[in-house]
C-alpha positions in Angstrom: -39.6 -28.1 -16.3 -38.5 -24.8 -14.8 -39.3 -24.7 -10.8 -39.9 -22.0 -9.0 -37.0 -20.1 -6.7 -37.5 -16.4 -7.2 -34.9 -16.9 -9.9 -36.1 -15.5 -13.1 -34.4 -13.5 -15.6 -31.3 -11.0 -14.3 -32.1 -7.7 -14.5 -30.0 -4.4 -14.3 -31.3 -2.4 -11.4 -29.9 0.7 -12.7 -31.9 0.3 -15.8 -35.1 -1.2 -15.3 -37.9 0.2 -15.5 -40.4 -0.3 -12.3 -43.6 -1.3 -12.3 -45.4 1.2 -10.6 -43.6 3.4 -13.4 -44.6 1.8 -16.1 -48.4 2.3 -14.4 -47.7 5.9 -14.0 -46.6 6.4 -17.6 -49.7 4.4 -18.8 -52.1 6.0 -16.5 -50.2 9.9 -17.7 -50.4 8.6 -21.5 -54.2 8.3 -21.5 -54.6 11.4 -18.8 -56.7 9.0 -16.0 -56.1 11.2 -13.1 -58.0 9.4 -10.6 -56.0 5.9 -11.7 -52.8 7.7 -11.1 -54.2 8.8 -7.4 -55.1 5.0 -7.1 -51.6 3.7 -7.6 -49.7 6.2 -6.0 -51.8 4.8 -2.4 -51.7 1.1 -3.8 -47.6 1.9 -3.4 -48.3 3.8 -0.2 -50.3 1.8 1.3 -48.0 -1.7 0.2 -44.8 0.0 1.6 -46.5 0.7 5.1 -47.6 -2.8 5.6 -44.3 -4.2 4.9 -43.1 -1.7 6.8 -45.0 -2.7 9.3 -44.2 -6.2 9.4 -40.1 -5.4 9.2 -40.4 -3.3 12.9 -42.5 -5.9 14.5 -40.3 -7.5 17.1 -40.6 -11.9 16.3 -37.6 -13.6 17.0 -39.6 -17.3 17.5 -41.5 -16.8 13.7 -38.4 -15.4 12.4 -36.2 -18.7 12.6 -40.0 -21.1 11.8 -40.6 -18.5 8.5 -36.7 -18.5 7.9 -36.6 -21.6 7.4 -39.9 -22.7 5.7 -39.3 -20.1 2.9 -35.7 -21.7 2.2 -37.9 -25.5 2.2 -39.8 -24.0 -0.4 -37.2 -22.9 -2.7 -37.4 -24.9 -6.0 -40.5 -26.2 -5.0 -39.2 -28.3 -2.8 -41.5 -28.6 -0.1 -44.5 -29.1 -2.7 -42.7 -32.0 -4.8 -41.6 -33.7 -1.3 -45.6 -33.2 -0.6 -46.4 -34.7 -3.7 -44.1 -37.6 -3.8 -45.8 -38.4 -0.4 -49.2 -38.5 -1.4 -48.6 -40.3 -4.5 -47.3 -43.1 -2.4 -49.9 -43.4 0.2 -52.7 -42.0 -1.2 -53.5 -44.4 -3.8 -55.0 -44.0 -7.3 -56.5 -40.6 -6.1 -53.5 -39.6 -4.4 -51.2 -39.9 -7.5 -53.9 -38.0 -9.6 -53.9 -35.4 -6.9 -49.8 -35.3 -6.7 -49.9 -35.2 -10.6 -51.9 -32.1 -10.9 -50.3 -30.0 -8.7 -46.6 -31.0 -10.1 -48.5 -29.8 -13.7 -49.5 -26.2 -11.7 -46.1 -26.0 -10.8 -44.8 -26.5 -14.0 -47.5 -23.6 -15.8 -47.2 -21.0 -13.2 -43.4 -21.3 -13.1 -43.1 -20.6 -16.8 -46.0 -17.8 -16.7 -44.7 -16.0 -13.8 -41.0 -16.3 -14.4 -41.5 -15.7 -18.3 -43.7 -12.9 -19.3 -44.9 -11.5 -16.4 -41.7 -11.0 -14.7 -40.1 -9.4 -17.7 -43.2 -7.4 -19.3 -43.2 -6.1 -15.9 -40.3 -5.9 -13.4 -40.3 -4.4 -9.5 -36.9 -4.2 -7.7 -36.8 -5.6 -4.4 -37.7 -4.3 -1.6 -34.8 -2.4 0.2 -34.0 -3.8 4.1 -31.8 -1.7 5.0 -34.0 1.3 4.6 -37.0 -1.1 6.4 -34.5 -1.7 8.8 -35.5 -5.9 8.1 -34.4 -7.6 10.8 -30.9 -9.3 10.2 -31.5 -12.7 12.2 -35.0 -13.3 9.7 -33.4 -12.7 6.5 -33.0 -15.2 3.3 -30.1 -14.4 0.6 -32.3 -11.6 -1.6 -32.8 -13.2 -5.1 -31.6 -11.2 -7.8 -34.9 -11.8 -10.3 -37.9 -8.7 -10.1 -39.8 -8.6 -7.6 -43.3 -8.9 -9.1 -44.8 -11.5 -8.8 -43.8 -13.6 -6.2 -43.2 -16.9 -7.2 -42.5 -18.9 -3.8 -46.2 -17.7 -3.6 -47.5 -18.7 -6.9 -46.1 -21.5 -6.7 -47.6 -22.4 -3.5 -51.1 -21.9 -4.1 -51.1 -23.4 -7.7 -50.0 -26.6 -5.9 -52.7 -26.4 -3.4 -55.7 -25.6 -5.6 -54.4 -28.6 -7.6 -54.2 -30.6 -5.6 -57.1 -29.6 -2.8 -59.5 -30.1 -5.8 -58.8 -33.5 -6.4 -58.3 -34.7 -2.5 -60.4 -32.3 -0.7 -59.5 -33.7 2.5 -55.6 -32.1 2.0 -57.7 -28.7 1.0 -57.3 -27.1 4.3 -54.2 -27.9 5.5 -52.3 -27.6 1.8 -53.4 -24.2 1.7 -52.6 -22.9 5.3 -49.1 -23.9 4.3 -49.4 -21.9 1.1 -50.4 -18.9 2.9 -47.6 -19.2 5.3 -45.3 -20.0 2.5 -46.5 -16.8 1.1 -46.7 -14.6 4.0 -42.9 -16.1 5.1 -42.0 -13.8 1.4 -42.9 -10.7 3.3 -41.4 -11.4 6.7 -38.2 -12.5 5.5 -37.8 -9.2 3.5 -37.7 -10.3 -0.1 -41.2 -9.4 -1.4 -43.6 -6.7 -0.9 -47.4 -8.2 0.3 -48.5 -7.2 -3.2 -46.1 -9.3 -5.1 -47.3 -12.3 -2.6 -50.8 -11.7 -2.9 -50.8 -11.2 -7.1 -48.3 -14.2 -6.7 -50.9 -16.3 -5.0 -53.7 -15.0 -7.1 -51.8 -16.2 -10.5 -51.1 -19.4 -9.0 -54.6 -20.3 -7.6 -55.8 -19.5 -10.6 -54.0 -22.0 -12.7 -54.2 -24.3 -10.2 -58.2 -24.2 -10.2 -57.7 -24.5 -14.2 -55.4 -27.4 -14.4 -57.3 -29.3 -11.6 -60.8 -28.4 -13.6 -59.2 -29.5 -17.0 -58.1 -32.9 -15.5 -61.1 -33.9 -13.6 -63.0 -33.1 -16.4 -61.1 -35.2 -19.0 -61.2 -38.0 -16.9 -64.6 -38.2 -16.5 -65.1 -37.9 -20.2 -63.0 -41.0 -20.6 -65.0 -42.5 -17.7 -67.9 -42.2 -19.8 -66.4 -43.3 -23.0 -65.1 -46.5 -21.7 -68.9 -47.3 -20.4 -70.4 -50.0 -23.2 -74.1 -49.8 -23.5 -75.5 -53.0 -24.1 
């Protein structure tokens, strides 16, 4: 099973073709005017927010977010979670770690598979941000879009938070900051974490739904009426 690292498929900088490119030839293709106007200030207005984030001045977060988004590469941080609460949490606790391993594993493939080739985004450019050296990660070489440290992250938590609903909120406060660390480091635009997160919620609702619901069907089929 294929984990996620932001290191999907290789692709040739020079030649790919973006994604907000591939939006503006659809959109030009099928004459929608206003849906051009739309993406154009989408871009705009995701570029000035990372922008944003690059010239704010955070030395403490920087190390913290430095190194939290380097724990979460290849899942780490989520399979150590995981491995934790299927040994203390009991029978619920296993069934909790077990779904959120299974989101993992889904998203990963999704994410790294079709979306990220169908459509790539090069990474953002620090230099020109002027990202600040001393919060920096290694940039991955895979598209940008989605981000995957992100789906990742919350297809893990909504897995998981549905079956232990205690671990909700604090599973997904480290998602988010998981996610936002994507930004502040430089590697990601907030759109690629936010799409990111909404992929991986998204299977991570389904898988948790799916599981919960099977098992109660067998909880009902092992029930003998007398």
């Amino acid at each position: 099973m294929s984990t996620f690292s932001d290191q999907g498929p290789d692709t040739d900088s020079d030649t790919e073709q973006g994604l907000t490119a591939r939006l503006r030839d659809f959109v030009d293709a099928h004459d929608i005017e206003w849906a051009r106007t739309v993406v154009d200030d989408l871009e705009a207005l995701d570029h000035a927010v990372y922008g944003a984030v690059a010239e704010a001045s955070t030395p403490t977060l920087d190390s913290a977010l430095r190194r939290l988004t380097k724990l979460a590469d290849n899942s780490k941080l989520w399979f150590g979670i995981a491995a934790a609460t299927a040994l203390v949490g009991g029978r619920r606790g296993r069934r909790a770690a077990l779904d959120g391993v299974i989101a993992i594993g889904i998203t990963s493939f999704v994410v790294n598979q079709p979306i990220k080739r169908l459509m790539p985004r090069k990474r953002p450019d620090r230099e020109h941000f002027a990202v600040s050296v001393g919060r920096q990660v290694p940039l991955p070489t895979s598209p940008s879009f989605p981000s995957g440290h992100s789906a990742s992250a919350f297809a893990f938590a909504n897995a998981m938070g549905g079956e232990l609903p205690w671990a909700a909120f604090p599973v997904h406060f480290l998602a988010g900051a998981v996610a936002y660390s994507r930004v502040h480091t430089g590697v990601h635009f907030p759109a690629d974490a936010m799409v990111g997160a909404l992929l991986g919620a998204g299977v991570g609702d389904v898988v948790g739904t799916v599981r919960r619901h099977r098992r109660e069907r067998e909880l009902r089929g092992s029930v003998t009426v007398p």
